[in-house]
C-alpha positions, 0 to 999 in steps of 0.5 A: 642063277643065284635069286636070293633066299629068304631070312638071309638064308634059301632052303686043333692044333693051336696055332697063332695067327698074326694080323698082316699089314700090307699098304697100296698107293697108287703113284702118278698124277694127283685126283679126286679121291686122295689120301688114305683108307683102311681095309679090314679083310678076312678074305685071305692075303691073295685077295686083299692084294688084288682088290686093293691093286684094283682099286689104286688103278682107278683111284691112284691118289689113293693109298690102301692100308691092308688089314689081314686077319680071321673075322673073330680077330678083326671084330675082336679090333673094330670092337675096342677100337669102338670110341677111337675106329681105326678102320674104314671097310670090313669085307667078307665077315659072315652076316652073323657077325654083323648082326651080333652087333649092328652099331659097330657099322655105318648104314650106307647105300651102295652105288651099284644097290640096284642091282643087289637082291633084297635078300642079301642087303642088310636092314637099312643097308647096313652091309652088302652080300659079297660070297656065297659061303656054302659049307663042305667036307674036305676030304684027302682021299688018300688019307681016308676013302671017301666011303669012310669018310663023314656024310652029315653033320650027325656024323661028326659026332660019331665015335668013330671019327674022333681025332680024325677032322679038323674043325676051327675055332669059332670064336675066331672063325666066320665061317666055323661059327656059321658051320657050327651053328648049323650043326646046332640049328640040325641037331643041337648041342648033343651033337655040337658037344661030341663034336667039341671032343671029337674035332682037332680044333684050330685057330684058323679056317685056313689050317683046316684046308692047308692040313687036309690037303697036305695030308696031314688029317683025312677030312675038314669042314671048309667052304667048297671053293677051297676044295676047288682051288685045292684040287686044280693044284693038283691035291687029292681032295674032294668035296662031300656035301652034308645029306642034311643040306648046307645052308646057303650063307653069305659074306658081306662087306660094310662101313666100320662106324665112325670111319676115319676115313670116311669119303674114301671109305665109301668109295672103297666100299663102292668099288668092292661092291661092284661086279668088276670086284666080285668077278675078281674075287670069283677068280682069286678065290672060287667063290661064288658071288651073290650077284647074278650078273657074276659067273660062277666059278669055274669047277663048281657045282651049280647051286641049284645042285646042293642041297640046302636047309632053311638056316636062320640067320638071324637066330644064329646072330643072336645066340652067337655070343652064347654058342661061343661062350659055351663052346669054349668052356667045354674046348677047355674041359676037352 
C-alpha cells in the first residue's frame, strides 16, 4: 500500500511528434454542467479517450475537447498561450514540471482531498498525485541477454554500451527529464554527459518502448508499467530495475491558470481526481495510482519490492531549466 514519501519522493532517432485532437460529447438530455472543456493529456491516446468517455457519461451536456502530446509540448503551449489560455486541465505532467513554473496553474481543492496523502498534494494544492512514475530498464532479450545488459544508472555511461539504448529527449519528456535528473542527483554530469553521446536519443518517450520491444534496439529506460503491458502482448521484454534504486515519482493533474473554461474544468479535474478515474488509468496503462484505496496493476512488482533512493523533487524542478539548456547543447555537439 502506497504511504507517501517525503519531498514528493520516498526513499535518437529524431522523430516528429504531432499534437492530436480528439472531441468528446455527450448526447441526450440537457444538464448541469454544460458547454466545453479542454484536456491537455500526456498520457497517451488510449487513455485521454477512456477518461474523456467516462467523464460524458455522468456529464453528458458536456463536450471534451482532447489535447494529446508529450509533456514538454504541452508546457511549451500553456506557457505562450500564458496571457490568452486555451486549456482548462493538465493530467499526468511530471511534479517537476509544475514546480518549474508554478503561475502557469490555478491552486484548487479536489472534492475527493481527503482521501489523497499530503505527500502527493501540491503547495496549497496546487496539483494533485496521479501515477507512480517508477523509473526502468526495458530490456528486448532476444536482442541483448539480460547478463549483458545495463544494471545502473552508472552503466549508461559505460563505453560499452553506446549506441545500444534509446533514451528521450528531456526537453520533450516528463518522464525522461525526471530519468535524467536522477542520473545527475546519483552520479552528476560525468556520467549525464556520457550518457548524452552514448544514448540514441528520441523525441518521444513512446519510441523508447515502441523501438525496443519491436527489436529495433536491445535496451531503454521507460517507466515499468510499459514493460508490463509490452510483455502481456507477447514481446520478449523484461524490466531491469537500477542496483542504485529508482525514485519514487509521481504524476499529476492541475488547473491551467486562467482557464477559459473554468467551472467545467473543476469538474473535470474532480472526476479525474477521483478513484473511479485512477482505477481506469491502472487498467489502460499499468500504472500504479497514488492513492491507496486503487489496486495495483496487475503483473507488477510490489513497491515496497523496488528499490528506491530519497530524490529531491524540488531540486530537480528547480535546476530543470539549466539541466535542459545544458543538455541540449552538448546533444547538438554529439
Amino acid at each position: 500500500m502506497f504511504v507517501g514519501f517525503p519531498r514528493f519522493s520516498r526513499h535518437l532517432l529524431f522523430i516528429g511528434t504531432a499534437m492530436a485532437v480528439v472531441s468528446f460529447s455527450g448526447t441526450g438530455f440537457s444538464a448541469e454542467p454544460s458547454g466545453r472543456v479542454v484536456l491537455y493529456n500526456p498520457g497517451g491516446v488510449k487513455l485521454g479517450q477512456a477518461l474523456a468517455s467516462a467523464f460524458t457519461k455522468d456529464y453528458p451536456a458536456v463536450t471534451v475537447d482532447l489535447i494529446n502530446a508529450g509533456v514538454g509540448e504541452l508546457f511549451t503551449r500553456i506557457k505562450a498561450e500564458r496571457n490568452r489560455p486555451q486549456g482548462d486541465v493538465l493530467i499526468g505532467a511530471s511534479t517537476e514540471a509544475y514546480q518549474s513554473d508554478p503561475t502557469l496553474f490555478e491552486p484548487y481543492k479536489t472534492r475527493d482531498d481527503a482521501h489523497y496523502s499530503r505527500s502527493v498534494v501540491g503547495p496549497n494544492n496546487l496539483f494533485y498525485g496521479f501515477n507512480l512514475l517508477m523509473q526502468t530498464f526495458m530490456v528486448n532479450t532476444k536482442v541483448m541477454p539480460v547478463d549483458q545488459a545495463p544494471k545502473s544508472w552508472r552503466d549508461l555511461g559505460a563505453a560499452r554500451f553506446k549506441g545500444k539504448y534509446i533514451f528521450a529527449n528531456p526537453s520533450l519528456s516528463g518522464s525522461a527529464y525526471g530519468q535524467f535528473a536522477q542520473i545527475l542527483q546519483l552520479h552528476g554530469w560525468d556520467v549525464g554527459s556520457r550518457l548524452i553521446r552514448n544514448a540514441v536519443v528520441t523525441t518521444s518517450s513512446k519510441l523508447v518502448w515502441q523501438n525496443v520491444s519491436k527489436g529495433e534496439i536491445g535496451a531503454g529506460v521507460t517507466g515499468d508499467n510499459n514493460v508490463v503491458k509490452r510483455a502481456k502482448q507477447g514481446f520478449p521484454v523484461v524490466a531491469v530495475y537500477p542496483s542504485e534504486g529508482t525514485a519514487l515519482r509521481f504524476s499529476a493533474n492541475a488547473l491551467i491558470k486562467g482557464a477559459p473554461n473554468m467551472a467545467n474544468a473543476k469538474v473535470l479535474l474532480d472526476f479525474i481526481n477521483s478513484r473511479e478515474a485512477h482505477s481506469l488509468s491502472v487498467k489502460v496503462t499499468s500504472r500504479r495510482s497514488v492513492r491507496s484505496d486503487v489496486n495495483p496493476p496487475a503483473g507488477q512488482i510490489p513497491t515496497d519490492k523496488v528499490k528506491t533512493f530519497d530524490y529531491d523533487n524540488a531540486a530537480a524542478a528547480k535546476n530543470r531549466a539549466a539541466t535542459l539548456k545544458r543538455f541540449d547543447e552538448e546533444l547538438s555537439r554529439k
